[in-house]
Structure formats: C-alpha cells, structure tokens
C-alpha positions in Angstrom: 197.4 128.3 164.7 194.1 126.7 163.8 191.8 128.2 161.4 188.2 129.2 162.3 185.6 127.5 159.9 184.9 130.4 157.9 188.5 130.9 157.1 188.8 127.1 156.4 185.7 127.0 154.0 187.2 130.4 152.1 190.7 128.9 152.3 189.2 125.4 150.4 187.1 127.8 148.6 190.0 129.9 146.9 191.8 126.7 146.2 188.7 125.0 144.7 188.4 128.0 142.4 191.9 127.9 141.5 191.4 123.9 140.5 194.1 123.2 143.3 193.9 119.5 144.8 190.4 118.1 145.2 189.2 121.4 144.3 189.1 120.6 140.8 185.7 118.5 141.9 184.4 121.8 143.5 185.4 123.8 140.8 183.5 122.2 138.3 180.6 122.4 140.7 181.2 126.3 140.6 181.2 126.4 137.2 178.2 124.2 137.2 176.0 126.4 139.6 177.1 129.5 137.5 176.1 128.0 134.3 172.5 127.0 135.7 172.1 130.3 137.6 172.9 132.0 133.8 170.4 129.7 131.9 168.0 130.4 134.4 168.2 134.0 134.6 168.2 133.8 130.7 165.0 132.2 130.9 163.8 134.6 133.4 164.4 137.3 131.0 162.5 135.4 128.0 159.5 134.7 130.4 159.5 138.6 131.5 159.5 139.6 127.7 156.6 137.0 127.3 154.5 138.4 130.5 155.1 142.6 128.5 153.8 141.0 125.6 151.0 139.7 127.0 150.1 142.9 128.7 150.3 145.1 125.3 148.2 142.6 123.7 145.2 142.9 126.5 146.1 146.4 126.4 145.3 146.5 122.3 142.1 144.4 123.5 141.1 147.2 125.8 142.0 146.1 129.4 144.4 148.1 131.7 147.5 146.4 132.1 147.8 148.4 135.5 144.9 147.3 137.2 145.8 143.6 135.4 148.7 143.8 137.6 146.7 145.0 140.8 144.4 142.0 140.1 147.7 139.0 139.9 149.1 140.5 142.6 146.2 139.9 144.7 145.3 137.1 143.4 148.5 135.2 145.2 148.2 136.5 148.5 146.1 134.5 150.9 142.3 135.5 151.2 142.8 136.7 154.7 145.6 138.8 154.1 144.0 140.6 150.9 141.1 141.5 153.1 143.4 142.8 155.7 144.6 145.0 153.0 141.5 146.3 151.5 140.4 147.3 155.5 143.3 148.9 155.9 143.2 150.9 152.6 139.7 151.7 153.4 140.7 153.0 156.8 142.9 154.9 155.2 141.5 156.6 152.3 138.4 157.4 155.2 140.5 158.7 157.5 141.8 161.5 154.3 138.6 162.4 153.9 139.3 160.5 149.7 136.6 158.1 149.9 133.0 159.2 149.7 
C-alpha cells in the first residue's frame, strides 16, 4: 500500500525528529528553526517592554498613551482606508444621535 504525501512527509517527519537516517540533517534544521523562533520571540518580548516604557515616559510628559496608540495604529494603514474608517465612524456615531 502506498502512502499519500501527507503521511509520507509526517512519516519522514517523525523519523527526522527521532534523528533516524537522513533525518539527522532535518533534525538539526528543527532544532535550528526552534532556536531562531525562541531568540526571536525573546526579542519580541524585549521590544514590547521597550514600546510600555516608552508609553509611561510620554505618559509622565503629559500625553495619553491611549490616544498615542489610536494615532500609530492609523498611521500604518493606507490613507484611503483611514478615511474609509473615519466615514464610517462618522456614519455611525450620526446615525446614534452621539455626534453633535
């Protein structure tokens, strides 16, 4: 009986991960992938800690790190799409009778 690819791939998969073979080559490309992921999520972390920090220090200044947020966050999307978004809030808040 012939295997399907997918069960190939997780058959050479399992036996990579257990070093078996050739695996041993695709193993240490595992572990290499893992490691990078971990470094990089470590880093991710450090950056995050760096971006709070940077927040409570406009914060002390004065500025409100919640609106700072609302201001990055629009700032990346296209200028076509942030107006989109500000009609449709204004038809929105109009239509609730919030907006004078």
């Amino acid at each position: 009986m012939a295997l399907s690819a997918q069960e190939d791939t997780v058959t050479h998969s399992k036996a990579a991960a257990k070093g078996e073979g050739s695996g041993t080559f695709a193993a240490g490309h595992l572990q290499a992938f893992i490691q990078r992921i971990e470094r990089l999520e470590e880093e991710k972390a450090a950056l995050a800690a760096d971006i709070r920090e940077v927040y409570a220090e406009a914060k002390g200044t004065g500025f409100e790190p919640k609106i700072m947020r609302q201001v990055v966050r629009l700032r990346k999307l296209e200028k076509a799409d942030r107006q989109e978004q500000e009609a449709l809030l204004d038809l929105y808040l109009h239509a609730l009778g919030d907006l004078v």
